[in-house]
Structures are given as C-alpha cells and as structure tokens.
N, CA, C, O and CB atoms as a CASP TS submission, in Angstrom:
PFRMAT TS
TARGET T0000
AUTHOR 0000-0000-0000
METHOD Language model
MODEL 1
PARENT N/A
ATOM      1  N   UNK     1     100.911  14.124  71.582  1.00  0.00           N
ATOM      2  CA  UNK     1     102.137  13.507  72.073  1.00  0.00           C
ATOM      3  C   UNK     1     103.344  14.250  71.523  1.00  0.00           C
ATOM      4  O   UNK     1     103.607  14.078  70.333  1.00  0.00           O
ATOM      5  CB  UNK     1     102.196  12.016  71.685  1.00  0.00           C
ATOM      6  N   UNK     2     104.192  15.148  72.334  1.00  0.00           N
ATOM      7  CA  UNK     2     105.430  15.025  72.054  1.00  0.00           C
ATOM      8  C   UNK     2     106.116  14.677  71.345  1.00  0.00           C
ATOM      9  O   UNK     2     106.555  13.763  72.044  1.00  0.00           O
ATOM     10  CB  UNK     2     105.768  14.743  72.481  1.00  0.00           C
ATOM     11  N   UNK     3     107.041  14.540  69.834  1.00  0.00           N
ATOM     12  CA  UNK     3     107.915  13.639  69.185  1.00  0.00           C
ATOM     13  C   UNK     3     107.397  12.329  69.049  1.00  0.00           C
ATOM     14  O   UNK     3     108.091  11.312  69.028  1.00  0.00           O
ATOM     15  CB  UNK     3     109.116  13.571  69.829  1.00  0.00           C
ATOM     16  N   UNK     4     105.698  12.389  68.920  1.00  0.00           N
ATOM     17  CA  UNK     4     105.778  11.425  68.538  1.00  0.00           C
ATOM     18  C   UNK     4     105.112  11.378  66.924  1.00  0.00           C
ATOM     19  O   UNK     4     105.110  12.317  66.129  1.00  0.00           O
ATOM     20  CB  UNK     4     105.289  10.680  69.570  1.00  0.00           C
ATOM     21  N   UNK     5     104.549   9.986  66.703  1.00  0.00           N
ATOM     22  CA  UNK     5     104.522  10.228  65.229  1.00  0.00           C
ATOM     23  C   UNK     5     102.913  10.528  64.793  1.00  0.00           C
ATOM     24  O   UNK     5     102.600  10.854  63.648  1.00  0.00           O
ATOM     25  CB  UNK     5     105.181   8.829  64.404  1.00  0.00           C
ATOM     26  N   UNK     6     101.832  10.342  66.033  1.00  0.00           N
ATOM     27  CA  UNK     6     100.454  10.431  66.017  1.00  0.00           C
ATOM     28  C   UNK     6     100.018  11.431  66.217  1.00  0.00           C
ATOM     29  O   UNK     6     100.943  12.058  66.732  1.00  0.00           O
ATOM     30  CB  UNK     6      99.888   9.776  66.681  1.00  0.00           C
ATOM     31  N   UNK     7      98.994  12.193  66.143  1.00  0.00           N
ATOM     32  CA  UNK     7      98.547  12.997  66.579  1.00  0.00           C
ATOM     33  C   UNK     7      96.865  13.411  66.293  1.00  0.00           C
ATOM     34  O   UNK     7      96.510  13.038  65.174  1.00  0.00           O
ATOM     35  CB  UNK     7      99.442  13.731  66.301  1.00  0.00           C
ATOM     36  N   UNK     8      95.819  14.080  67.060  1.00  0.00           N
ATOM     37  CA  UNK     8      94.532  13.554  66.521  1.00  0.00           C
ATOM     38  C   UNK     8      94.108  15.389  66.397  1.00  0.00           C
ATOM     39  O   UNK     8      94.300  16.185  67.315  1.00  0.00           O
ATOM     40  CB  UNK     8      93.416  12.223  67.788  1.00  0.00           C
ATOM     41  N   UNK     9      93.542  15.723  65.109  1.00  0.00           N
ATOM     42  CA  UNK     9      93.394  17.114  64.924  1.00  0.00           C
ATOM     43  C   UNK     9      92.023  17.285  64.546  1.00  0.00           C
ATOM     44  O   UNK     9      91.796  17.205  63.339  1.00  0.00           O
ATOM     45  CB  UNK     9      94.338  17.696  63.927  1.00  0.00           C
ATOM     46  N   UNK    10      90.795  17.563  65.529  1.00  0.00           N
ATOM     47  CA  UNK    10      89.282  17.549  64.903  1.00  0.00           C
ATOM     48  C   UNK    10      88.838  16.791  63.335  1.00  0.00           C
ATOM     49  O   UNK    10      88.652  16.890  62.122  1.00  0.00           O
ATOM     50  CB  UNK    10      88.927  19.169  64.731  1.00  0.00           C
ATOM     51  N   UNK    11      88.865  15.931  64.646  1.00  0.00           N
ATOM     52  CA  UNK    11      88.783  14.319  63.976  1.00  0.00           C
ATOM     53  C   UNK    11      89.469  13.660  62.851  1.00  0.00           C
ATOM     54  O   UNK    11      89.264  12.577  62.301  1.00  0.00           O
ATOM     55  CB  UNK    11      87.567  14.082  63.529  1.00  0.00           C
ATOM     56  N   UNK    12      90.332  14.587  62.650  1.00  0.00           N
ATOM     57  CA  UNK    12      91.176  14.283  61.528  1.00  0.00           C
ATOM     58  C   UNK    12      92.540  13.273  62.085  1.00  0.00           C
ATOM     59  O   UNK    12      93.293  13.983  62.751  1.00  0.00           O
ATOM     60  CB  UNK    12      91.677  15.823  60.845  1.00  0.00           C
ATOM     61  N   UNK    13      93.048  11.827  61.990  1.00  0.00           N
ATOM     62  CA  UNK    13      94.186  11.455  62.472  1.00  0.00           C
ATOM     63  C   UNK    13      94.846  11.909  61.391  1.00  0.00           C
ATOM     64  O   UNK    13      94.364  11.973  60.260  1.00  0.00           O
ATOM     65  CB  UNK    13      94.367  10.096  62.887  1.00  0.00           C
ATOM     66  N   UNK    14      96.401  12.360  61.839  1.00  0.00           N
ATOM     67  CA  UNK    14      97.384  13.117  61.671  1.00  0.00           C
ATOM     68  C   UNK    14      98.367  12.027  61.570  1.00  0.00           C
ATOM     69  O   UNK    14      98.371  11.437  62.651  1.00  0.00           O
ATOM     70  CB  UNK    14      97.562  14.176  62.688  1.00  0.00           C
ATOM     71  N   UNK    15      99.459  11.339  60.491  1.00  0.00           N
ATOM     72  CA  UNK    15     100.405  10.275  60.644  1.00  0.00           C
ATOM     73  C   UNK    15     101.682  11.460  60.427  1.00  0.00           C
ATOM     74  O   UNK    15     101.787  11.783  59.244  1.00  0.00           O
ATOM     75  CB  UNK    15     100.222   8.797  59.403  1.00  0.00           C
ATOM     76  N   UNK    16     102.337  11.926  61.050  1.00  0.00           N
ATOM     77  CA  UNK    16     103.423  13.002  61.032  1.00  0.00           C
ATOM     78  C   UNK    16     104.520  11.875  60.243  1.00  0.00           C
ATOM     79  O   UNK    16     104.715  10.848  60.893  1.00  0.00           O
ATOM     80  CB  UNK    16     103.954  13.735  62.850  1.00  0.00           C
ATOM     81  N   UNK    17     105.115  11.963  59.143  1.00  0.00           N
ATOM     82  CA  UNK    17     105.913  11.481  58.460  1.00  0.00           C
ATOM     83  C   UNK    17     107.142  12.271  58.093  1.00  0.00           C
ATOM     84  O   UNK    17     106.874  13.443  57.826  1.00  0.00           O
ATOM     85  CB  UNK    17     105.284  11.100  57.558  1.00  0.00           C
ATOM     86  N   UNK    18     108.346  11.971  58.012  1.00  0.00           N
ATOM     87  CA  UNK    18     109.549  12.426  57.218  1.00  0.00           C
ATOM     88  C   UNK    18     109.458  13.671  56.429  1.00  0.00           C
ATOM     89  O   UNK    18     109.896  14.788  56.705  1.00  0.00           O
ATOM     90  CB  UNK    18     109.914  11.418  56.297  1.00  0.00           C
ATOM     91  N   UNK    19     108.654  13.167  55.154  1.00  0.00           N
ATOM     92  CA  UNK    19     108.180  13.863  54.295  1.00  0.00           C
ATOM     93  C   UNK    19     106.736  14.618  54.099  1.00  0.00           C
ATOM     94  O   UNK    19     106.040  14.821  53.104  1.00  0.00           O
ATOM     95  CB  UNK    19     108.392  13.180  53.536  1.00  0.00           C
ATOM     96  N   UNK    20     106.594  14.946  55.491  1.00  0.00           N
ATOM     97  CA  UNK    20     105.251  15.710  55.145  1.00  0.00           C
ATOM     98  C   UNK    20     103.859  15.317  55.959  1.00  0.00           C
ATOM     99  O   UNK    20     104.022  14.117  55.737  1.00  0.00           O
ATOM    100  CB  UNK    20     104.957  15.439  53.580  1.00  0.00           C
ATOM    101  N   UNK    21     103.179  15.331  56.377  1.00  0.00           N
ATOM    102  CA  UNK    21     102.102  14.906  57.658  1.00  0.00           C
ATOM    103  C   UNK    21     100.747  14.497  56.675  1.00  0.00           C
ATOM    104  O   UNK    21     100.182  15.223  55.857  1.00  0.00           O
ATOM    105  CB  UNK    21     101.674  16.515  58.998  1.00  0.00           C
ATOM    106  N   UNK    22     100.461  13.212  57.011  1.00  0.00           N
ATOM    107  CA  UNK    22      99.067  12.393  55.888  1.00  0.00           C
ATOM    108  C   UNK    22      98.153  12.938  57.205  1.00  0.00           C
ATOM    109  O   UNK    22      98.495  13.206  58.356  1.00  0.00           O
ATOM    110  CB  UNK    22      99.041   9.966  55.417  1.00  0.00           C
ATOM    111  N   UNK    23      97.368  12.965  56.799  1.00  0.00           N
ATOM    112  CA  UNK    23      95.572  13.781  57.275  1.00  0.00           C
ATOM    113  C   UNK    23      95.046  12.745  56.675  1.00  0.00           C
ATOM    114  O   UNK    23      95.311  12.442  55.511  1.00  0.00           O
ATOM    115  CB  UNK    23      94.835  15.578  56.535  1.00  0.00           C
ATOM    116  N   UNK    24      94.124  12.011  57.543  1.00  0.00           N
ATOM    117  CA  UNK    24      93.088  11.132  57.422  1.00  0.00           C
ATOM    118  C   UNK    24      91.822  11.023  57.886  1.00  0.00           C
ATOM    119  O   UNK    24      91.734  11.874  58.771  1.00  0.00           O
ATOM    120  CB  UNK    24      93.430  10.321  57.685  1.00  0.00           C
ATOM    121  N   UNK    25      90.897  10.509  57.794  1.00  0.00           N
ATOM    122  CA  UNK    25      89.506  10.001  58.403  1.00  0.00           C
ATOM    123  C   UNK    25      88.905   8.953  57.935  1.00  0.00           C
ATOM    124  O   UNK    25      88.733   8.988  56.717  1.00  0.00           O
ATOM    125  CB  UNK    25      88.530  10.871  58.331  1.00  0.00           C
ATOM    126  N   UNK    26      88.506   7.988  58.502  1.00  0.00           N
ATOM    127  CA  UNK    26      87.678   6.696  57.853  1.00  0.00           C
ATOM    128  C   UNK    26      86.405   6.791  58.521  1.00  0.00           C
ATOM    129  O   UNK    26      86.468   7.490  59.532  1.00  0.00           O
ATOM    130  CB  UNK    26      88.363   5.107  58.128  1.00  0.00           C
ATOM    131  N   UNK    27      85.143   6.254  58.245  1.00  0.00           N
ATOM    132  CA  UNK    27      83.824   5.899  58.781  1.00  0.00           C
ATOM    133  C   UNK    27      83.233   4.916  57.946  1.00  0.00           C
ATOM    134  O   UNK    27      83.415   4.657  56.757  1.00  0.00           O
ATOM    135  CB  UNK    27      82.915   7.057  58.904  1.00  0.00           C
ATOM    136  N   UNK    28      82.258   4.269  59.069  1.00  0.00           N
ATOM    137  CA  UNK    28      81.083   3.369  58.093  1.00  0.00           C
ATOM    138  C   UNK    28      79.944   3.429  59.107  1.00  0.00           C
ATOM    139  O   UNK    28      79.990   3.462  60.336  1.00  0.00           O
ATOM    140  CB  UNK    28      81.527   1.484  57.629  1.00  0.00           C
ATOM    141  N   UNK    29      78.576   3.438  57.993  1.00  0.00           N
ATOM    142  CA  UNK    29      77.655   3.021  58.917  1.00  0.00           C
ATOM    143  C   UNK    29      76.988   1.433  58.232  1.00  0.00           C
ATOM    144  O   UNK    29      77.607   0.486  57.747  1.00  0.00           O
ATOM    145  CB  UNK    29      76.471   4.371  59.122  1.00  0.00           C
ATOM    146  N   UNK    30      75.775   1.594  58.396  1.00  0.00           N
ATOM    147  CA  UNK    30      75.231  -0.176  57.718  1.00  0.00           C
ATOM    148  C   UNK    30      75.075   0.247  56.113  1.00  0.00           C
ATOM    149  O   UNK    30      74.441   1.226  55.720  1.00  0.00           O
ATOM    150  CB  UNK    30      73.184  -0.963  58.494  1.00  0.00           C
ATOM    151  N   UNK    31      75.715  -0.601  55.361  1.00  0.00           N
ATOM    152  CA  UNK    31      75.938  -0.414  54.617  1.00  0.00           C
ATOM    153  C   UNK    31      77.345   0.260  53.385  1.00  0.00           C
ATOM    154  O   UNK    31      77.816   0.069  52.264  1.00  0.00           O
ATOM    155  CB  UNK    31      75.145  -0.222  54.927  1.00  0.00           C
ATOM    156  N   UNK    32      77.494   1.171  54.678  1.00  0.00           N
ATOM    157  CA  UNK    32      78.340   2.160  53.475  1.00  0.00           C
ATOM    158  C   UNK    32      79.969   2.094  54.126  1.00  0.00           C
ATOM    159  O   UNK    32      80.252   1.234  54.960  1.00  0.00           O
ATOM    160  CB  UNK    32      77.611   4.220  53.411  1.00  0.00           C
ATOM    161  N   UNK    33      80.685   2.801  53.786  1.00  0.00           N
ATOM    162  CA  UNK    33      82.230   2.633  54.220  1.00  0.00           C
ATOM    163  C   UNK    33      82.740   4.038  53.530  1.00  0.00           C
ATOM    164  O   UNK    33      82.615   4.271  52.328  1.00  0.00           O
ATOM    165  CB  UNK    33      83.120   1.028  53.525  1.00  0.00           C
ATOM    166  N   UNK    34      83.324   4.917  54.465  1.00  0.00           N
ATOM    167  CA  UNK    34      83.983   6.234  53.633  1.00  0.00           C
ATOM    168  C   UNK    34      85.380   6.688  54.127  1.00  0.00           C
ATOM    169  O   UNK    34      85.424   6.903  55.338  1.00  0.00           O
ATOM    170  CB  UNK    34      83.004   7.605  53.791  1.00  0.00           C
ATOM    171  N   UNK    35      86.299   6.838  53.577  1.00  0.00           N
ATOM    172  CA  UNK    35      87.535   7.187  53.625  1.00  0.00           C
ATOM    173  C   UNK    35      88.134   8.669  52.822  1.00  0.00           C
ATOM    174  O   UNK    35      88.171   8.807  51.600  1.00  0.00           O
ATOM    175  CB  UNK    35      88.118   5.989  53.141  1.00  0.00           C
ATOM    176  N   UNK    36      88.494   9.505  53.642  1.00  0.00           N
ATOM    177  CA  UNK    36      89.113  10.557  53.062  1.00  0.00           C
ATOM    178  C   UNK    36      90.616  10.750  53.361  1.00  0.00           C
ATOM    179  O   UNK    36      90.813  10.496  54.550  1.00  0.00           O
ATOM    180  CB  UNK    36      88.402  11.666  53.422  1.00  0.00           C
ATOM    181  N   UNK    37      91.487  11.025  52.865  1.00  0.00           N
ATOM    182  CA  UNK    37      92.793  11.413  53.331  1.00  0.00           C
ATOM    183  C   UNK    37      93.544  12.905  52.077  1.00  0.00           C
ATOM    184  O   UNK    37      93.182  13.095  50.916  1.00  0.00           O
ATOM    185  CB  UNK    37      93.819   9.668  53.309  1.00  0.00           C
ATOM    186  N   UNK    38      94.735  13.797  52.948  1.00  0.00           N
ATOM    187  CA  UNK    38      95.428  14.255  52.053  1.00  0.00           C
ATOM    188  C   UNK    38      96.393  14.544  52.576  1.00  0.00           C
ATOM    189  O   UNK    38      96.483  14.321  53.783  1.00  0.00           O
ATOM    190  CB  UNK    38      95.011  15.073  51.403  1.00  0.00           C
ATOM    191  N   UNK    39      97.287  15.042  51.993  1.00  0.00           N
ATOM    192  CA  UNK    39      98.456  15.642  52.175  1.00  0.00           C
ATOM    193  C   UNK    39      98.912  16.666  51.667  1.00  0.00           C
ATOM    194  O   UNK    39      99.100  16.665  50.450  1.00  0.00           O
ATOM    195  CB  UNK    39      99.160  15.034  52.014  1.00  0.00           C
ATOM    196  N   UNK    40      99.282  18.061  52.597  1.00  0.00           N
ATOM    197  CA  UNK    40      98.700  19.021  52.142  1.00  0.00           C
ATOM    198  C   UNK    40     100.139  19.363  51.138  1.00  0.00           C
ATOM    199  O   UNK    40     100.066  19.347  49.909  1.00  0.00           O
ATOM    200  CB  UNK    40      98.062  20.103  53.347  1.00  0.00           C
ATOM    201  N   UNK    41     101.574  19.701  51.973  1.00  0.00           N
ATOM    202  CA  UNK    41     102.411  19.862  51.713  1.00  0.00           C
ATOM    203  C   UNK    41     103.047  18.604  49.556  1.00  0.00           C
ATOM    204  O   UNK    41     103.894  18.969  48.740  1.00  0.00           O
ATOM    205  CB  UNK    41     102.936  19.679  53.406  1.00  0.00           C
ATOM    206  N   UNK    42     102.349  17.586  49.506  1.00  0.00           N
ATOM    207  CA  UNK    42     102.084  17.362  48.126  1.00  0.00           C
ATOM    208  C   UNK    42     100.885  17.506  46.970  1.00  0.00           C
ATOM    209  O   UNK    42     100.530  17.026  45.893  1.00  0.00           O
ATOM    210  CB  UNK    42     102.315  16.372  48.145  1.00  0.00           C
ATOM    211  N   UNK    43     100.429  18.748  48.202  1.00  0.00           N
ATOM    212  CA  UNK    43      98.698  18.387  47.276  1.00  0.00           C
ATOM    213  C   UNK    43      97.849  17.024  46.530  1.00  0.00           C
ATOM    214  O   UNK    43      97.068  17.130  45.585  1.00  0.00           O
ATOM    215  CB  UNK    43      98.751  19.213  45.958  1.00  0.00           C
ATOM    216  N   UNK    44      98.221  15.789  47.206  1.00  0.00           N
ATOM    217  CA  UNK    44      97.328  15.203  46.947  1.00  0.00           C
ATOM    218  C   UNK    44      96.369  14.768  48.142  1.00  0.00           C
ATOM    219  O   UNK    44      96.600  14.988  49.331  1.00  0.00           O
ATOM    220  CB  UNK    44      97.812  14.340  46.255  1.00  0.00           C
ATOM    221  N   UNK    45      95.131  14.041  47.571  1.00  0.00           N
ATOM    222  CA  UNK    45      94.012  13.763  48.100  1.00  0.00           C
ATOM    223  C   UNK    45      93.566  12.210  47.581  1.00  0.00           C
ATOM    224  O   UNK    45      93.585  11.768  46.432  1.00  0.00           O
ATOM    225  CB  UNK    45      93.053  14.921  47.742  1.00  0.00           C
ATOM    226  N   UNK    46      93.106  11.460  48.998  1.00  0.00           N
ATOM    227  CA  UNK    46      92.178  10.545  48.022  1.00  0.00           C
ATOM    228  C   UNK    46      90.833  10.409  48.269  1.00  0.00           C
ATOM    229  O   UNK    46      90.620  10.801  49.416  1.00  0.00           O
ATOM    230  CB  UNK    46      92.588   9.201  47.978  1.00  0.00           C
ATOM    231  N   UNK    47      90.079  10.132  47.866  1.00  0.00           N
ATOM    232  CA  UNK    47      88.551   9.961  48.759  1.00  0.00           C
ATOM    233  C   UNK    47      87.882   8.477  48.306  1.00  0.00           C
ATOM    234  O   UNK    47      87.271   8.033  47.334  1.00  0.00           O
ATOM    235  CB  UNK    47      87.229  11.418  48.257  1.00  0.00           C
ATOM    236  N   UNK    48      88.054   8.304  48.762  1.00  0.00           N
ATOM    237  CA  UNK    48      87.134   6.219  48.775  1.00  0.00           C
ATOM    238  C   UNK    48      85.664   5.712  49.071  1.00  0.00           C
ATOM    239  O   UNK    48      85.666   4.971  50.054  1.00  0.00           O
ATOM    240  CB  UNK    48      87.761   5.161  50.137  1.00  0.00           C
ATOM    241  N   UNK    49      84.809   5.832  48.693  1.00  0.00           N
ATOM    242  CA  UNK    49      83.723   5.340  49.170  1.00  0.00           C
ATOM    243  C   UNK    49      83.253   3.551  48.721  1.00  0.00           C
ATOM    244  O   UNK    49      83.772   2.829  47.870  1.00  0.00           O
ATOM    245  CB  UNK    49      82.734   6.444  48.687  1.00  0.00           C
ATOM    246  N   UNK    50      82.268   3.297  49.525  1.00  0.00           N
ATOM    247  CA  UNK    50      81.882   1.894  48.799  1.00  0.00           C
ATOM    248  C   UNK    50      80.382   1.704  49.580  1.00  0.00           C
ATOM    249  O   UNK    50      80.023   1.830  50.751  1.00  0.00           O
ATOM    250  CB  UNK    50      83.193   0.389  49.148  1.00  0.00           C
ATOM    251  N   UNK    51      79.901   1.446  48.693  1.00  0.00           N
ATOM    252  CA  UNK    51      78.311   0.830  49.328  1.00  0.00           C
ATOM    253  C   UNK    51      78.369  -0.460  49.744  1.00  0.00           C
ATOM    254  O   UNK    51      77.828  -1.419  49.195  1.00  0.00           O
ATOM    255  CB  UNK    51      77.049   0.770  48.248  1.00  0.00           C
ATOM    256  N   UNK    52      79.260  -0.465  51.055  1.00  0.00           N
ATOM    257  CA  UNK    52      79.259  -2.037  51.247  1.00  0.00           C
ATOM    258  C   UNK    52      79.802  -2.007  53.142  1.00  0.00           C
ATOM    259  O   UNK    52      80.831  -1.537  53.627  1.00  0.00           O
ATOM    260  CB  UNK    52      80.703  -3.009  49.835  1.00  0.00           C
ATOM    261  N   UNK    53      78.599  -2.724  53.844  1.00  0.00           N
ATOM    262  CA  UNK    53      79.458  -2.920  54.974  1.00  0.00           C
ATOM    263  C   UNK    53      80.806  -3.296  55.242  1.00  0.00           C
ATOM    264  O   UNK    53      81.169  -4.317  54.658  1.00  0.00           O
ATOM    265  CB  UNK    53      79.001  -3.581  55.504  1.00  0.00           C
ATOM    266  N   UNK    54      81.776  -2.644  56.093  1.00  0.00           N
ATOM    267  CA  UNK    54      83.017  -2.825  56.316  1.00  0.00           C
ATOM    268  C   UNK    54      83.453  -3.930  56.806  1.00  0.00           C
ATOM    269  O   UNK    54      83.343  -4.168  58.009  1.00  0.00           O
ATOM    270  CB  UNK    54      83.393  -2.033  56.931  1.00  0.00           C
ATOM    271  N   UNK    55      83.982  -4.723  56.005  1.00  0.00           N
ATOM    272  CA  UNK    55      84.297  -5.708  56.470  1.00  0.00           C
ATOM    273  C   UNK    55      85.092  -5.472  57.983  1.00  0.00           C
ATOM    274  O   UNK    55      85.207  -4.372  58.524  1.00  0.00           O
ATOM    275  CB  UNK    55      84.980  -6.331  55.416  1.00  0.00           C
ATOM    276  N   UNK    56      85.688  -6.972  58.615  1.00  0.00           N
ATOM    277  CA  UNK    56      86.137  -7.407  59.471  1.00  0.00           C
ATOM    278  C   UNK    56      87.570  -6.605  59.497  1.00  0.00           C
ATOM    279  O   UNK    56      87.867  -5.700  60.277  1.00  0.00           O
ATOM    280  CB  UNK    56      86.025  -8.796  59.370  1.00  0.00           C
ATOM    281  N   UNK    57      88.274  -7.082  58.595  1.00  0.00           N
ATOM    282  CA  UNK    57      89.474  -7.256  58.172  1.00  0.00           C
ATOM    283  C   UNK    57      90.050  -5.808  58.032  1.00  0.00           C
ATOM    284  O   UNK    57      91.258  -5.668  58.222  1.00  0.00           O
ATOM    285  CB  UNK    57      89.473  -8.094  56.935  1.00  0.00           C
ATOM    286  N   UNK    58      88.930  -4.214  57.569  1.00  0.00           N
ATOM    287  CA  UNK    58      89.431  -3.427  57.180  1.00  0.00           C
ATOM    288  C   UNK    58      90.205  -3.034  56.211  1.00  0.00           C
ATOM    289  O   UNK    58      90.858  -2.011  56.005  1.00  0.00           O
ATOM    290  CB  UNK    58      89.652  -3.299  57.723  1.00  0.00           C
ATOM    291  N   UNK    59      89.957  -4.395  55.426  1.00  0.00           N
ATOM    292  CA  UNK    59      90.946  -4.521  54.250  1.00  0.00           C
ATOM    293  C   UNK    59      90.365  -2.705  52.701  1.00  0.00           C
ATOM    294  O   UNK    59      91.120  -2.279  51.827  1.00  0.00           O
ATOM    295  CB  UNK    59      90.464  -6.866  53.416  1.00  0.00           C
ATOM    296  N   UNK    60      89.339  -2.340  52.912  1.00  0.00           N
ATOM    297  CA  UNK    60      89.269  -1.383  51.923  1.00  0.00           C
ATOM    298  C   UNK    60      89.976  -0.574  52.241  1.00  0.00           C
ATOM    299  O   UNK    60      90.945  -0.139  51.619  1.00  0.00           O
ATOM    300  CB  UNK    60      88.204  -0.883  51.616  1.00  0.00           C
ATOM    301  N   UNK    61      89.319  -0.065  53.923  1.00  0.00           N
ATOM    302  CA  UNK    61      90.151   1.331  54.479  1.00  0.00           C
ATOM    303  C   UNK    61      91.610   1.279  54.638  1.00  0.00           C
ATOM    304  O   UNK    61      92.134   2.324  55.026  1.00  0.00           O
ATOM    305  CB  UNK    61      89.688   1.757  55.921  1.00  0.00           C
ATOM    306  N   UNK    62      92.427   0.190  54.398  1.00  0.00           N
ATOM    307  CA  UNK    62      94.098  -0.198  55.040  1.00  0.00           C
ATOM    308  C   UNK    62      94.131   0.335  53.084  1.00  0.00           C
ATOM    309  O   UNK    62      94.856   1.190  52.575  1.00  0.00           O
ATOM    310  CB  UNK    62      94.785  -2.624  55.935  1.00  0.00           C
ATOM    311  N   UNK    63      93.083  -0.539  52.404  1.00  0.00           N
ATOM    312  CA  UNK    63      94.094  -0.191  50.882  1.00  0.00           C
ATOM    313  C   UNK    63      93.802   1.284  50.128  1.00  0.00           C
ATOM    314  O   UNK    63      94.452   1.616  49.137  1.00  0.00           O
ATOM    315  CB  UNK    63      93.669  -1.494  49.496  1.00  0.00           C
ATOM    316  N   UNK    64      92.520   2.317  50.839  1.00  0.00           N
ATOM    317  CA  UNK    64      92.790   3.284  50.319  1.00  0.00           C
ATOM    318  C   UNK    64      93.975   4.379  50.920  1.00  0.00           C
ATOM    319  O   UNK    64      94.791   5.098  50.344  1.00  0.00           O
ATOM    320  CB  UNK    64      91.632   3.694  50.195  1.00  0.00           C
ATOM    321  N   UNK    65      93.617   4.111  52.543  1.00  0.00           N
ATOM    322  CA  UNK    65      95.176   4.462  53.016  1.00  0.00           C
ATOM    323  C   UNK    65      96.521   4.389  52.591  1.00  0.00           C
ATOM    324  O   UNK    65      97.147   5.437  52.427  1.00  0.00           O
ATOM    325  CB  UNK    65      95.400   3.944  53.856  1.00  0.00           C
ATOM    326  N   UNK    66      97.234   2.909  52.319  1.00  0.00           N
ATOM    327  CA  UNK    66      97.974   2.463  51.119  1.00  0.00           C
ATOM    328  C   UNK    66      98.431   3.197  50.120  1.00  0.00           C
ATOM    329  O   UNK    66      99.589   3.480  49.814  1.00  0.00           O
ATOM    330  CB  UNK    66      97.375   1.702  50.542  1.00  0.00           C
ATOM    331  N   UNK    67      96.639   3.698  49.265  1.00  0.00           N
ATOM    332  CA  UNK    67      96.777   4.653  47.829  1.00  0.00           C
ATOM    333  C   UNK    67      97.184   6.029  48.001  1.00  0.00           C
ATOM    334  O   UNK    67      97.770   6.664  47.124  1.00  0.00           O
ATOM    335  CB  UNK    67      95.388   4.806  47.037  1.00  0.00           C
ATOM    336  N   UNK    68      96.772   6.631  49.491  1.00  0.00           N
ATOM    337  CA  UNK    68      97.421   8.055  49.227  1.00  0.00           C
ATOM    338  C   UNK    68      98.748   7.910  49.755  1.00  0.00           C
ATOM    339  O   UNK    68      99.455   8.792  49.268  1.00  0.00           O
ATOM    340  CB  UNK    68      96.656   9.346  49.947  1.00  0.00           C
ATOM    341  N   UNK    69      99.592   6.936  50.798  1.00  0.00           N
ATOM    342  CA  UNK    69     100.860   7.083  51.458  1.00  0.00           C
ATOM    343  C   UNK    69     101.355   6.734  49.825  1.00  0.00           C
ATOM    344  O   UNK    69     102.151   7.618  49.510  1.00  0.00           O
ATOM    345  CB  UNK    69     101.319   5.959  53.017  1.00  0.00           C
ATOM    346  N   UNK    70     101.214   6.022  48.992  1.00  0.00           N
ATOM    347  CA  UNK    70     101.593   5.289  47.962  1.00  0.00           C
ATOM    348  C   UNK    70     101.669   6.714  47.029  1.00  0.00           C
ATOM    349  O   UNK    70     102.823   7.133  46.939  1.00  0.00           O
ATOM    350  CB  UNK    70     100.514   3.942  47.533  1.00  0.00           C
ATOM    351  N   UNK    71     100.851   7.370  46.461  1.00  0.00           N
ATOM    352  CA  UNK    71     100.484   8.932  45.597  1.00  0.00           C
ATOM    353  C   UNK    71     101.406   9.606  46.367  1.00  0.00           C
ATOM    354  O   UNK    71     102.132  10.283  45.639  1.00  0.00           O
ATOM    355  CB  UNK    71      98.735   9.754  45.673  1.00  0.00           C
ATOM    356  N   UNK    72     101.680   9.704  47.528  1.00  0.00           N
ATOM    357  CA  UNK    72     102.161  10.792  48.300  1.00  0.00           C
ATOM    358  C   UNK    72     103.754  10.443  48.056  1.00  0.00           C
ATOM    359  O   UNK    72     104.372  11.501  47.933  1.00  0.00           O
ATOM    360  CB  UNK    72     101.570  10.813  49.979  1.00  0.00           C
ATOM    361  N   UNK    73     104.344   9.649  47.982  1.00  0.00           N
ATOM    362  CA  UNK    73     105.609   9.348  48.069  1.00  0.00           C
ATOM    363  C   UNK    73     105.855   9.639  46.227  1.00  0.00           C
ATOM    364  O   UNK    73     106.840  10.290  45.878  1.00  0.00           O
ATOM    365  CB  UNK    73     105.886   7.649  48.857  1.00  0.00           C
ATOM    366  N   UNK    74     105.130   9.237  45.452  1.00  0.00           N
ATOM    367  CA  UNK    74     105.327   9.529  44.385  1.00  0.00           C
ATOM    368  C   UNK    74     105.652  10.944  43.897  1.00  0.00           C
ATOM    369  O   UNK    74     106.528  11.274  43.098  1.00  0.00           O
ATOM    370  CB  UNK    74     104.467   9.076  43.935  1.00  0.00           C
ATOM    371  N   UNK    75     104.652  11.809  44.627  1.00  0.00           N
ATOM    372  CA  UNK    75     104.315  13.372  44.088  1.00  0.00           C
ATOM    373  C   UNK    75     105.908  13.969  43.922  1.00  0.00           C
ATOM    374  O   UNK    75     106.097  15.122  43.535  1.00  0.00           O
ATOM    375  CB  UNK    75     103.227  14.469  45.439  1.00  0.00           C
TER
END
C-alpha cells in the first residue's frame, strides 16, 4: 500500500513507524506459541516463545509485541 502504514515483506509484517519500521512474525501450533520481532534501524530484537496453546484473547503475542514497540522507543 502506498503511504500507508502496513506492509507484508516474506512473511514478515512490516508496522512502518515515525521512527523506524518494526518487523514482525507470530505463529502457534497445538501447544506452542512463537513470536519474533526487530527493528533494524535500533538494533533491537525480541523473541517470545511459550509452550502453551494460544489463547483466545492473543493476549501473549499483543504483550510481546508491546515489549519490542516498548525497547524500541527506548533505544
């Protein structure tokens, strides 16, 4: 998209921000739940795993997301 703020880069979602573009990916299968994200332009990274079906709510993957926009604004 054009000016906008999404964008999807081999399989990586792309959140184009102000300060710099967050790179993400989430998955789960039965059982497990995995989250990677970084940002290249602050060099950080987070990586999240959990041995636990994903909940409903998405509440792990929203709070490791959270931890790198959260690290990233800090850097």
């Amino acid at each position: 998209l054009r000016g906008g703020t999404r964008r999807l880069g081999l399989v990586w979602n792309i959140r184009v921000r102000p300060d710099g573009a967050a790179y993400h990916h989430s998955g789960a299968t039965r059982g497990f739940t995995a989250f990677a994200g970084f940002v290249p332009e602050r060099r950080t990274a987070v990586v999240a795993l959990a041995n636990s079906t994903p909940a409903l709510d998405q509440a792990f993957l929203q709070r490791a997301y959270t931890t790198l926009v959260t690290l990233h604004r800090q850097g």
